[in-house]
LOVO-504859 format. One record per residue (C-alpha): residue in three letters; x, z, y. Coordinates in nm, 2 decimals. Layout:
! residues N
("ALA"; (X; Z; Y))
...
END
This chain:
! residues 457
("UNK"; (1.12; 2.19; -1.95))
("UNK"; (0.84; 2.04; -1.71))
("UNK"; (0.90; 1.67; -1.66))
("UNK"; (0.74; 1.50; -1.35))
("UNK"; (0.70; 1.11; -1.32))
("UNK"; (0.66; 1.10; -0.96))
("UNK"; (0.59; 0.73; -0.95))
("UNK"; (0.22; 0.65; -0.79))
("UNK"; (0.31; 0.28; -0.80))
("UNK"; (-0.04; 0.08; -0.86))
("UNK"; (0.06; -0.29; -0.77))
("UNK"; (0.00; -0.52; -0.92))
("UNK"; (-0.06; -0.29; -1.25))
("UNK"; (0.06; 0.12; -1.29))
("UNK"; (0.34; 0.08; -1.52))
("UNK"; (0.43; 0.34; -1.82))
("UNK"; (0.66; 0.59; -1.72))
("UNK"; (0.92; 0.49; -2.04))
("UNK"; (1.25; 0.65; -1.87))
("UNK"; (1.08; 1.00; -1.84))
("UNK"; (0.91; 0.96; -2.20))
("UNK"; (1.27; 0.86; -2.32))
("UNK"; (1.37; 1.22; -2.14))
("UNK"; (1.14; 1.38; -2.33))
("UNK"; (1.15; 1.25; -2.69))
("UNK"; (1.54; 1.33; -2.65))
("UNK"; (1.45; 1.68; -2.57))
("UNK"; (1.21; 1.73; -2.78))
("UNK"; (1.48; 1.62; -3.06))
("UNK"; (1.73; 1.87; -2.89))
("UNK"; (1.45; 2.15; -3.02))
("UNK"; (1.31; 2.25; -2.61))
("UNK"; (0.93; 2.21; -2.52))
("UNK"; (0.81; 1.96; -2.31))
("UNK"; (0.56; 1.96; -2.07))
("UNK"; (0.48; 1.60; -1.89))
("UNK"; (0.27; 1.59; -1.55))
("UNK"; (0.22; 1.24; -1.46))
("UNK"; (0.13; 1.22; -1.09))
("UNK"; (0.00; 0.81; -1.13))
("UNK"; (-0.34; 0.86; -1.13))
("UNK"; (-0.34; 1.20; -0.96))
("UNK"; (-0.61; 1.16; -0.64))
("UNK"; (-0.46; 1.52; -0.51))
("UNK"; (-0.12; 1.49; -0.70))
("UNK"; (0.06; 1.79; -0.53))
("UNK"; (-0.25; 2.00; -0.65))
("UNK"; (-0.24; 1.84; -1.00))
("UNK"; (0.14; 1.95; -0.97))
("UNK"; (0.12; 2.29; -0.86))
("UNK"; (-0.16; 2.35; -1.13))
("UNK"; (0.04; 2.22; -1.41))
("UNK"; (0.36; 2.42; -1.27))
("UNK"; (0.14; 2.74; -1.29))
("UNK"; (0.00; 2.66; -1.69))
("UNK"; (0.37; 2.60; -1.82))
("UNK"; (0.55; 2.81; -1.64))
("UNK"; (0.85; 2.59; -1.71))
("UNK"; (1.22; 2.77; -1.71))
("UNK"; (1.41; 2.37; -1.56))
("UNK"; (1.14; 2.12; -1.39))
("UNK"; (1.28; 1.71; -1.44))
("UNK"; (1.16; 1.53; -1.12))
("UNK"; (1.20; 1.12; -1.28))
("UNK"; (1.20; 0.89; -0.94))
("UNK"; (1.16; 0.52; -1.06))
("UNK"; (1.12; 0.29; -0.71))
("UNK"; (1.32; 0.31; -0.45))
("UNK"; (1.03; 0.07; -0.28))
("UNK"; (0.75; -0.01; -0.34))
("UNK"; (0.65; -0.35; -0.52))
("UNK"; (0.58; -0.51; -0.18))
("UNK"; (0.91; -0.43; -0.10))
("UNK"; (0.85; -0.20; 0.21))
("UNK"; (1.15; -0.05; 0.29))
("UNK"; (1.24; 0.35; 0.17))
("UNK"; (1.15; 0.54; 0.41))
("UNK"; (0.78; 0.60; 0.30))
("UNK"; (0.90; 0.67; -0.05))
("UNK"; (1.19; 0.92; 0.02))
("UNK"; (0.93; 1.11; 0.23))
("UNK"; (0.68; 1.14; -0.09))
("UNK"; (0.93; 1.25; -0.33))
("UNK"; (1.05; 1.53; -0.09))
("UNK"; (0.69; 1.63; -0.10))
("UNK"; (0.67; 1.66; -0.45))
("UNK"; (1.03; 1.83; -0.46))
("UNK"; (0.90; 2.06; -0.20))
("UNK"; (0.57; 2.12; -0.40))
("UNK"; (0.79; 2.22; -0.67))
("UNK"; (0.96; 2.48; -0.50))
("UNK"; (0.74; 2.68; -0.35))
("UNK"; (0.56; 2.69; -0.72))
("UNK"; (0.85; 2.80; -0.93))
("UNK"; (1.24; 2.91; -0.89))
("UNK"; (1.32; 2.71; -1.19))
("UNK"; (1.61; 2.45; -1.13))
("UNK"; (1.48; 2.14; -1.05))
("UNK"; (1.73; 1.84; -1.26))
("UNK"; (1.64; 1.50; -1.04))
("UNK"; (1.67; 1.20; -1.22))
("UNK"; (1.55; 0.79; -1.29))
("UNK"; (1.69; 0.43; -1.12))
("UNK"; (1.62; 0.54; -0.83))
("UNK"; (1.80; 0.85; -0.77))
("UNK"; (2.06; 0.65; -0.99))
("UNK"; (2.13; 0.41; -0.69))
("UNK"; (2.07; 0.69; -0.43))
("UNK"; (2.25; 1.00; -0.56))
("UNK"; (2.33; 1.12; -0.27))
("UNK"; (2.08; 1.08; -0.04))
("UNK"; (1.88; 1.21; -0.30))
("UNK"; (2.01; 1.50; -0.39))
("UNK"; (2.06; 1.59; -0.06))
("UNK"; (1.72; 1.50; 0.08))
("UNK"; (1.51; 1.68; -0.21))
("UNK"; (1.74; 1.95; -0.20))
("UNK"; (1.80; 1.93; -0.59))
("UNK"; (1.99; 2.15; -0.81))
("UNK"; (2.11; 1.89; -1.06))
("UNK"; (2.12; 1.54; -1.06))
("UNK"; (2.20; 1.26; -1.30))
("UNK"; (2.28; 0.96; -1.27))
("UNK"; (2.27; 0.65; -1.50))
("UNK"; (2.10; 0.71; -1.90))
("UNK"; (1.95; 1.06; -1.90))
("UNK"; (1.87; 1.13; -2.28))
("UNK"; (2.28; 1.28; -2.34))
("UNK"; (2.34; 1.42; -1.98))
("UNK"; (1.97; 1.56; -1.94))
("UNK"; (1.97; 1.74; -2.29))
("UNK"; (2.33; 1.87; -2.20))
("UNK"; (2.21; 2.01; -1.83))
("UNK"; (1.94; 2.22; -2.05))
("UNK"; (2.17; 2.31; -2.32))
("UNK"; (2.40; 2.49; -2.04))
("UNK"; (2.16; 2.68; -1.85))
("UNK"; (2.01; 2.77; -2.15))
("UNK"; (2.35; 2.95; -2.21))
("UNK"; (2.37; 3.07; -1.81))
("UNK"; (2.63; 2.84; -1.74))
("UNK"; (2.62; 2.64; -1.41))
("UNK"; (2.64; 2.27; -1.48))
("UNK"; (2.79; 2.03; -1.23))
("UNK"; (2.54; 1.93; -0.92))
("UNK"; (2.55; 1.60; -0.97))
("UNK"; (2.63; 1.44; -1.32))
("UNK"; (2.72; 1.07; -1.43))
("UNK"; (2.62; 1.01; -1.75))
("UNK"; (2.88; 0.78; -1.85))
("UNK"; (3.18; 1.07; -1.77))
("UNK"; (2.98; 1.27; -2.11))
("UNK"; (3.21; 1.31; -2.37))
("UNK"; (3.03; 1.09; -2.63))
("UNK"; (2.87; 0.88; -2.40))
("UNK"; (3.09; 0.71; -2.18))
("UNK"; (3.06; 0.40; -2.38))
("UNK"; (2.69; 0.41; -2.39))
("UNK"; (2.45; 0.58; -2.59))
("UNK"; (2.38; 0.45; -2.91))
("UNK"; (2.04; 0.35; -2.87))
("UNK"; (1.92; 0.39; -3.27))
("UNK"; (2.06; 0.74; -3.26))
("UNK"; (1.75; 0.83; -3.01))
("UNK"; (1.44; 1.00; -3.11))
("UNK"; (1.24; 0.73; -2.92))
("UNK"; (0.98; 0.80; -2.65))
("UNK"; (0.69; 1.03; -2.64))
("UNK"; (0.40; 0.81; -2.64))
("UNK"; (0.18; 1.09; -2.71))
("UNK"; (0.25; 1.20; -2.39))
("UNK"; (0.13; 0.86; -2.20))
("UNK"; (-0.21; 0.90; -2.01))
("UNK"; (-0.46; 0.61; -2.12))
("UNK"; (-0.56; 0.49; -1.79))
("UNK"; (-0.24; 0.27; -1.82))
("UNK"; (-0.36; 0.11; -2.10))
("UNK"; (-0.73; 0.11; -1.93))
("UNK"; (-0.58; -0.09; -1.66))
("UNK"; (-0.48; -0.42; -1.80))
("UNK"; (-0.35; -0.32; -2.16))
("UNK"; (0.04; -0.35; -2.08))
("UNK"; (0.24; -0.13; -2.31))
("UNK"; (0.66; -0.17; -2.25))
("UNK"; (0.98; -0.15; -2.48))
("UNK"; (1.33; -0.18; -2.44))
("UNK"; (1.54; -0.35; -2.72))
("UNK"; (1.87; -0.30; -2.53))
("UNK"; (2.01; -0.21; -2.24))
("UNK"; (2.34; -0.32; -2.05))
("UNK"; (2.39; -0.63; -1.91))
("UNK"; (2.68; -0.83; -1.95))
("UNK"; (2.66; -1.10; -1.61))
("UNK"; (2.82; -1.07; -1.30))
("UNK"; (2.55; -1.10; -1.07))
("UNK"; (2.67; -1.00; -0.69))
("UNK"; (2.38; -0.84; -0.59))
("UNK"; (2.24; -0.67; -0.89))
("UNK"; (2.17; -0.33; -0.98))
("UNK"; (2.13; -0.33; -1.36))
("UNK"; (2.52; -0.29; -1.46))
("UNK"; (2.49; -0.02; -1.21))
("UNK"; (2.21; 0.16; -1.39))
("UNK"; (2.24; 0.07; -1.75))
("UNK"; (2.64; -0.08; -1.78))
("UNK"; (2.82; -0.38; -1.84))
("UNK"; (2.83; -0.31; -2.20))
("UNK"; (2.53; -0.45; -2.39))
("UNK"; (2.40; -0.19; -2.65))
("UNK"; (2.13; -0.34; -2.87))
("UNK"; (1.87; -0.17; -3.13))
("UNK"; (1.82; -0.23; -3.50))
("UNK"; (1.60; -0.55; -3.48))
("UNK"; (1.34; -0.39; -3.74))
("UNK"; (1.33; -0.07; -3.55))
("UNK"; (1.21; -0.28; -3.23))
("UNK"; (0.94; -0.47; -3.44))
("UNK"; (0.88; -0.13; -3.63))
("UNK"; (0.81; -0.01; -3.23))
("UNK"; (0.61; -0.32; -3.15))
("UNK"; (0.38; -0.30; -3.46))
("UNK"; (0.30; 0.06; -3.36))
("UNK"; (0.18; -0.03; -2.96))
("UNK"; (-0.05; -0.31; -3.17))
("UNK"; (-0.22; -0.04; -3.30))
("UNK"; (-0.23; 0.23; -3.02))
("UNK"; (-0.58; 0.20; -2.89))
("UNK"; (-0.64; 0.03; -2.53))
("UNK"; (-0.24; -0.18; -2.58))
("UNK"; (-0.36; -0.50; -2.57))
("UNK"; (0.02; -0.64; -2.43))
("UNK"; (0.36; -0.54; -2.44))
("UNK"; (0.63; -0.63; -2.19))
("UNK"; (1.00; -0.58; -2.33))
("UNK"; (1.17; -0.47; -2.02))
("UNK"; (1.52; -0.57; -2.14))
("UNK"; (1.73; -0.65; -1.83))
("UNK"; (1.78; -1.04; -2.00))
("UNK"; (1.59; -1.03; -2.35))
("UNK"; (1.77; -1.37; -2.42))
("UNK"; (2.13; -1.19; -2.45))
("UNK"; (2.31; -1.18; -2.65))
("UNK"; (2.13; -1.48; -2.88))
("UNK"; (2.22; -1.29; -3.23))
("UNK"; (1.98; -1.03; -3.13))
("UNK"; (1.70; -1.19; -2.98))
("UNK"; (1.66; -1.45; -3.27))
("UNK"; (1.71; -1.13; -3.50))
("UNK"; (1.40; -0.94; -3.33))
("UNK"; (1.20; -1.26; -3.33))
("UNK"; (1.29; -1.29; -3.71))
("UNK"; (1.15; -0.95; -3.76))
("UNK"; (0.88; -0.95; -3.61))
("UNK"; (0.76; -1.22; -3.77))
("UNK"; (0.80; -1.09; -4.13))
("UNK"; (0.66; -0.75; -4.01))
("UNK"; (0.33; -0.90; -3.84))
("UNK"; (0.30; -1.24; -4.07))
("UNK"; (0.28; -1.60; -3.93))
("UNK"; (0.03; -1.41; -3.69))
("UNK"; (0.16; -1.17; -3.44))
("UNK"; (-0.14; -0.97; -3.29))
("UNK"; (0.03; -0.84; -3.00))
("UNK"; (0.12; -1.11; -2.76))
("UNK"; (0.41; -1.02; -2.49))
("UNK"; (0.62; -1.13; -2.25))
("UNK"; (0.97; -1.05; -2.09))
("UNK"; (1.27; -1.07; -1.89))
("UNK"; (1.46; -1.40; -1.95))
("UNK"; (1.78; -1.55; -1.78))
("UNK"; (1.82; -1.97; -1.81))
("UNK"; (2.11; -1.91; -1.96))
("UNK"; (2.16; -2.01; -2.32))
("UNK"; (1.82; -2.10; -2.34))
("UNK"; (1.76; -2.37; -2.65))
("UNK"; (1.48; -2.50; -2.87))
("UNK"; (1.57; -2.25; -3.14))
("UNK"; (1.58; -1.95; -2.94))
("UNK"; (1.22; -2.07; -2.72))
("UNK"; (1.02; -2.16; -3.05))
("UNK"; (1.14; -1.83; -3.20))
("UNK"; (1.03; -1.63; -2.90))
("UNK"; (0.69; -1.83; -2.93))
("UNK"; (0.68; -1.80; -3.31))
("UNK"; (0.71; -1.40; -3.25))
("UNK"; (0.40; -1.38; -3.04))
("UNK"; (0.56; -1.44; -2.67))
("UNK"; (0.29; -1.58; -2.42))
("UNK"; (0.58; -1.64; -2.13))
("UNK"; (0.91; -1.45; -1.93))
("UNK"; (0.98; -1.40; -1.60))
("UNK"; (1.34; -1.56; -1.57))
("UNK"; (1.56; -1.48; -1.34))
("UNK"; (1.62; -1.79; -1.16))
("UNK"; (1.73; -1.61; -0.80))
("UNK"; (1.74; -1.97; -0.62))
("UNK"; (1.77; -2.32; -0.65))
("UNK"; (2.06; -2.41; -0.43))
("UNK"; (2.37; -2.49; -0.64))
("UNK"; (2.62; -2.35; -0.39))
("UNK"; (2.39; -2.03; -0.36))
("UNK"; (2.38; -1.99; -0.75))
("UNK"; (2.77; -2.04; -0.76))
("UNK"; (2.84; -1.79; -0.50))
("UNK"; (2.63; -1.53; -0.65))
("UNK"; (2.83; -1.55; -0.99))
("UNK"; (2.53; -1.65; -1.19))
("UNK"; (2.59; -1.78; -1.54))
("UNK"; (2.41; -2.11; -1.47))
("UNK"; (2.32; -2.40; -1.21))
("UNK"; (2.00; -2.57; -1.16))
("UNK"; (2.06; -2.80; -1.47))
("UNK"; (1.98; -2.48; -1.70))
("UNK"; (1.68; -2.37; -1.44))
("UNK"; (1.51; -2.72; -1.49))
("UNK"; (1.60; -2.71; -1.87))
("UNK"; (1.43; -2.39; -1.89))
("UNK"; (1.09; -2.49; -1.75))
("UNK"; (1.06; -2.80; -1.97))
("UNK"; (1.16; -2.56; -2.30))
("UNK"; (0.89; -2.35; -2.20))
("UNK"; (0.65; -2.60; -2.13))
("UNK"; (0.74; -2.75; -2.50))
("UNK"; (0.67; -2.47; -2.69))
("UNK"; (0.33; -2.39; -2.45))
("UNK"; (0.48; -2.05; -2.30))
("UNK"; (0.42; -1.97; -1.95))
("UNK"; (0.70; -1.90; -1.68))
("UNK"; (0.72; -1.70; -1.39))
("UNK"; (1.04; -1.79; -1.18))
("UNK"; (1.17; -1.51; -0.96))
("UNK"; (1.38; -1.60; -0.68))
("UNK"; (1.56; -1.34; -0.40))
("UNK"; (1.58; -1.52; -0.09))
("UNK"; (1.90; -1.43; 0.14))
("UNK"; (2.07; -1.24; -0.16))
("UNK"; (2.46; -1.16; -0.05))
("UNK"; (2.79; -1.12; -0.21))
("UNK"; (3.10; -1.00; -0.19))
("UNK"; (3.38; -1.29; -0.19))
("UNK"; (3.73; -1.24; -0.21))
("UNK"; (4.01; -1.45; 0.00))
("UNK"; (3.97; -1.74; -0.26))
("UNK"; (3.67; -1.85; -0.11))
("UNK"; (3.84; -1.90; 0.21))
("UNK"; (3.56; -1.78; 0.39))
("UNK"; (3.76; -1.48; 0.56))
("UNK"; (4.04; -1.62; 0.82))
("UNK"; (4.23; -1.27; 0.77))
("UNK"; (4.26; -1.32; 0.42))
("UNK"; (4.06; -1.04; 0.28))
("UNK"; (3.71; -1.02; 0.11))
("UNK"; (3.40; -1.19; 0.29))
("UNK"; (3.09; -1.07; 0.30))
("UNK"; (2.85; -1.41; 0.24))
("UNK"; (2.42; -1.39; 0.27))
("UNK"; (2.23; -1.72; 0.14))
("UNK"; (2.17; -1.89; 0.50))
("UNK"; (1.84; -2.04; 0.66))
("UNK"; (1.91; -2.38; 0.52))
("UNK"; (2.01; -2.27; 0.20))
("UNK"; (1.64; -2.07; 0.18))
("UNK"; (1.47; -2.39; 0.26))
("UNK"; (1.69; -2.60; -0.02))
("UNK"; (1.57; -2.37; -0.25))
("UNK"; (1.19; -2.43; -0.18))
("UNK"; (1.23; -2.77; -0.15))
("UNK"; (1.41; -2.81; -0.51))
("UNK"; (1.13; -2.51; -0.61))
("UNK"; (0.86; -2.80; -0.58))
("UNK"; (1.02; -3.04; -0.81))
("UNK"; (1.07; -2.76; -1.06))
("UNK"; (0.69; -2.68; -1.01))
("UNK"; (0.69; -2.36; -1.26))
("UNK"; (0.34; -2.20; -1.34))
("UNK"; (0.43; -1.88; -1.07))
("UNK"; (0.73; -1.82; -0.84))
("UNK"; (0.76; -1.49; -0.69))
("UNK"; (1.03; -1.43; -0.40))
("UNK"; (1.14; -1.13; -0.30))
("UNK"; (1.33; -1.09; 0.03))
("UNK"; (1.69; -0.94; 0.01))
("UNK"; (1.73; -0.59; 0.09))
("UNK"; (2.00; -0.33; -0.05))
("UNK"; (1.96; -0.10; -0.24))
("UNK"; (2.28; 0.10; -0.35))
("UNK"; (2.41; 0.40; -0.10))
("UNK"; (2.79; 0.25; -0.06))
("UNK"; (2.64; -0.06; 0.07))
("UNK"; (2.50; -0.12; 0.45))
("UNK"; (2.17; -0.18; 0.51))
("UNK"; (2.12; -0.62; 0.52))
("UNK"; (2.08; -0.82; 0.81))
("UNK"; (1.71; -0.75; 1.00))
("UNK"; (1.71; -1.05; 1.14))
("UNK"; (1.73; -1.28; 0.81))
("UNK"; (1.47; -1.07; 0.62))
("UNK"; (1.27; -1.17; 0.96))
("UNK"; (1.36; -1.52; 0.91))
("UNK"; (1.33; -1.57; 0.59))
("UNK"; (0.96; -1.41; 0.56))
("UNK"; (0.85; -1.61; 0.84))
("UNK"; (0.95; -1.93; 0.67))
("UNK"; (0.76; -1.78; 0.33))
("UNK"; (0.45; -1.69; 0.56))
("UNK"; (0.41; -2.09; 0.63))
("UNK"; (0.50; -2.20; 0.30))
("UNK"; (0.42; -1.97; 0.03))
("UNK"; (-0.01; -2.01; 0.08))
("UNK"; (0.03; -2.36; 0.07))
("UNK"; (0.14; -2.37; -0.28))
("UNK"; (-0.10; -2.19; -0.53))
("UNK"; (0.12; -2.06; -0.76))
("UNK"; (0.38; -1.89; -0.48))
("UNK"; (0.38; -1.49; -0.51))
("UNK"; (0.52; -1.28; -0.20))
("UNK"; (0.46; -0.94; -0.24))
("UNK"; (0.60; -0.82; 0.05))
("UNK"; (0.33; -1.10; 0.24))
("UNK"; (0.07; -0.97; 0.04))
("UNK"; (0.01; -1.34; -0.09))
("UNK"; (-0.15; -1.35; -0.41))
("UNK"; (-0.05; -0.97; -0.43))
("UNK"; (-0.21; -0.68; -0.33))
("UNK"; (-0.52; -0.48; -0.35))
("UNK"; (-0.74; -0.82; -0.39))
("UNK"; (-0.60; -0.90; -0.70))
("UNK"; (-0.62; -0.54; -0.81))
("UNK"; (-0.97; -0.54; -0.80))
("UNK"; (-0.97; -0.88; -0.91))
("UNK"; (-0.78; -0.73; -1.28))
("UNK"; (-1.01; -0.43; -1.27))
("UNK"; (-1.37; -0.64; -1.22))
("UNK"; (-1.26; -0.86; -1.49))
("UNK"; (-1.07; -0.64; -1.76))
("UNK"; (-0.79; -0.91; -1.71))
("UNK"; (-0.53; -0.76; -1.97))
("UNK"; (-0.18; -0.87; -1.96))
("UNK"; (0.05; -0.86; -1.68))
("UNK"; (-0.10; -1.04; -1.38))
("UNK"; (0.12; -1.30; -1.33))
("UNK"; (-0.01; -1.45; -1.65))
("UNK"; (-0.35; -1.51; -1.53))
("UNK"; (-0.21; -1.64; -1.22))
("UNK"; (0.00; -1.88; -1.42))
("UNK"; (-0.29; -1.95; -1.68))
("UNK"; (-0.54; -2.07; -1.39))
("UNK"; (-0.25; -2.29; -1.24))
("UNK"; (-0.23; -2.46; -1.62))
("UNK"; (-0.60; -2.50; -1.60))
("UNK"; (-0.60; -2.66; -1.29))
("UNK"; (-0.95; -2.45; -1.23))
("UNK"; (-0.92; -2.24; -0.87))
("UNK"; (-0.92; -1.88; -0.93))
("UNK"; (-1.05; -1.58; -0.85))
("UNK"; (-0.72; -1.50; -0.62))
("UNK"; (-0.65; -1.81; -0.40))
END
């Protein structure tokens, strides 16, 4: 089997394909060769694909699709049109079935499926359904077009993430680690909150599956040592749930690196639950700072979009950070909506109410965003995602950026990548001129502790 990581995603930082590597470390395990063509880097990628199609003259091709968008957040269109390229590229170079795949297709299946012109598609955790697909044409059977990975026998509650061969790093092309010396892992997956808007429970479930916590520092000593890793970012939806866990992972990877971790990283965090204990554990483990999940600093907003805590825990969170010197990136999704049943009284007939975060309610949140004065806060402008929903209001996402485009430069630690303010090509160069390792934000936030003006105003 060829795999194919179509992602050409270089802002703020090209990030390691792990989904597709997953793919391919559970095939490999399943006993089928793998080829890997990572398109990243590629300056003529549909050349580079063709070329690698003809060398491995593969009998299934794996097309992963990561982003829906890119990371300014600039609609799908542009996106949809590359991977049906690619797809296209792929047909006219082999008559091998092409399996599609990734968090993007998983939100989009049928679009797709339909737009790329697919043979097989799966959607949700590929390891089980993608090892199955092969397994059946192997035998000449004709698999289901499109398969959810949580109908396959074995799997519908999740796989079990230790039973996994682990992904195949020896397939990842160095220039990722040339770039700013970001290596990820994942020490779980599921998320248990009931956020209205997000996709995670989609993609991974509601049902938190979790790794041995020696296994994950096992995985963590191993990037400290891969040549070029100079970071690593656990991509965990909420690495601070459940508590057990994370305080277990901190514990050992503190007796497997010593009083000393070498590898410093940073995560995804949620306010919730967040203590002493758990902070100076993270920091005593080798964590330099999270991005937490804040979403917006209106108490009425945070209520109606089911998050599992107010602005009390938000504040709370800053000052633990701050305590045990750790550096925090709030991310905040202006004009976010929900889905509110006749409770909320906000439907006269009765029925379920569609609610978006108002003007007023946007401005709140900046407002109460200057009193919580974290070291970066990046905001990202509502848009959906998921086929079965329609597409969100033009006129708010208008709104809404125009009130960021006045605001957002006159705060130096305010990220909007969809602006382009302190995001873009600028501070691309800016990582590459400088060998800045580590994911950007942290220099952002480190000059902003400093109070010395940097090289990205």
């Amino acid at each position: 089997m060829l795999l194919v990581s179509a992602n050409r995603e270089h802002l703020p930082a090209p990030v390691v394909p792990l989904g597709l590597l997953s793919i391919a470390g559970a095939l490999r395990a399943a006993g089928h060769e793998v080829g890997f063509v990572d398109l990243c880097f590629e300056r003529e990628p549909l050349t580079a694909l063709t070329s690698a199609i003809h060398a491995f003259a593969p009998t299934v091709v794996g097309l992963g699709l990561r982003n829906l968008h890119s990371n300014a957040y600039d609609g799908t269109d542009r996106l949809v049109a590359e991977y049906e390229g690619v797809a296209q590229a792929i047909r006219a170079a082999t008559s091998a079935p092409l399996l599609v795949g990734g968090s993007a297709f998983s939100l989009q299946p049928q679009r797709l499926l339909a737009a790329l012109g697919a043979d097989h598609g799966v959607v949700g955790e590929g390891e089980t359904a993608a090892a199955e697909i092969v397994a059946g044409l192997d035998r000449r059977e004709r698999p289901p077009r499109l398969v959810h990975a949580a109908a396959i026998a074995g799997a519908r509650r999740g796989i079990d993430l230790d039973s996994l061969a682990g992904p195949a790093r020896d397939l990842v092309d160095p220039r990722y680690y040339a770039f700013d010396g970001t290596a990820n892992l994942q020490s779980r997956r599921g998320c248990a909150f009931q956020c209205a808007y997000c996709d995670y429970p989609d993609l991974e479930g509601r049902r938190v599956r979790v790794r041995s916590p020696a296994a994950v520092a096992d995985e963590l000593f191993a990037l400290a040592a891969t040549p070029g890793v100079t970071h690593a970012f656990f991509v965990d939806s909420v690495f601070n749930v459940p508590r057990s866990l994370t305080l277990a992972i901190c514990d050992a990877i503190v007796a497997r690196f010593g009083r000393t971790p070498p590898l410093p990283w940073v995560c995804y965090a949620s306010p919730f639950g967040l203590d002493d204990t758990i902070v100076g554990a993270m920091a005593r483990a080798g964590c330099v700072g999270a991005e937490l999940g804040s979403d917006s600093a209106d108490e009425g907003v945070l209520q109606r979009l089911r998050k599992p805590f107010g602005l009390d825990a938000i504040f709370a969170a800053h000052e633990l950070f701050r305590r045990h010197d750790l550096l925090d990136c709030h991310t905040f999704v202006l004009g976010a909506e929900s889905v509110l049943g006749p409770e909320s009284g906000l439907s006269r007939l009765g029925g379920a109410a569609r609610w978006s975060e108002s003007l007023d309610e946007a401005r709140r949140t900046l407002a109460t965003i200057d009193r919580l004065d974290p070291d970066v806060a990046a905001f990202i402008v509502f848009s959906e995602d998921r086929e079965e929903r329609g597409p969100h209001a033009a006129h708010l996402r208008k709104e809404l950026l125009a009130l960021l485009a006045v605001e957002a430069p006159r705060r130096p630690g305010w990220i909007v990548p969809e602006l382009g303010i302190r995001f873009g090509e600028k501070l691309t160069r800016t990582i590459r001129r400088y060998a800045i390792r580590g994911p950007a934000w942290l220099y952002l936030a480190r000059q902003r502790r400093s109070g010395v003006r940097g090289l990205v105003a």
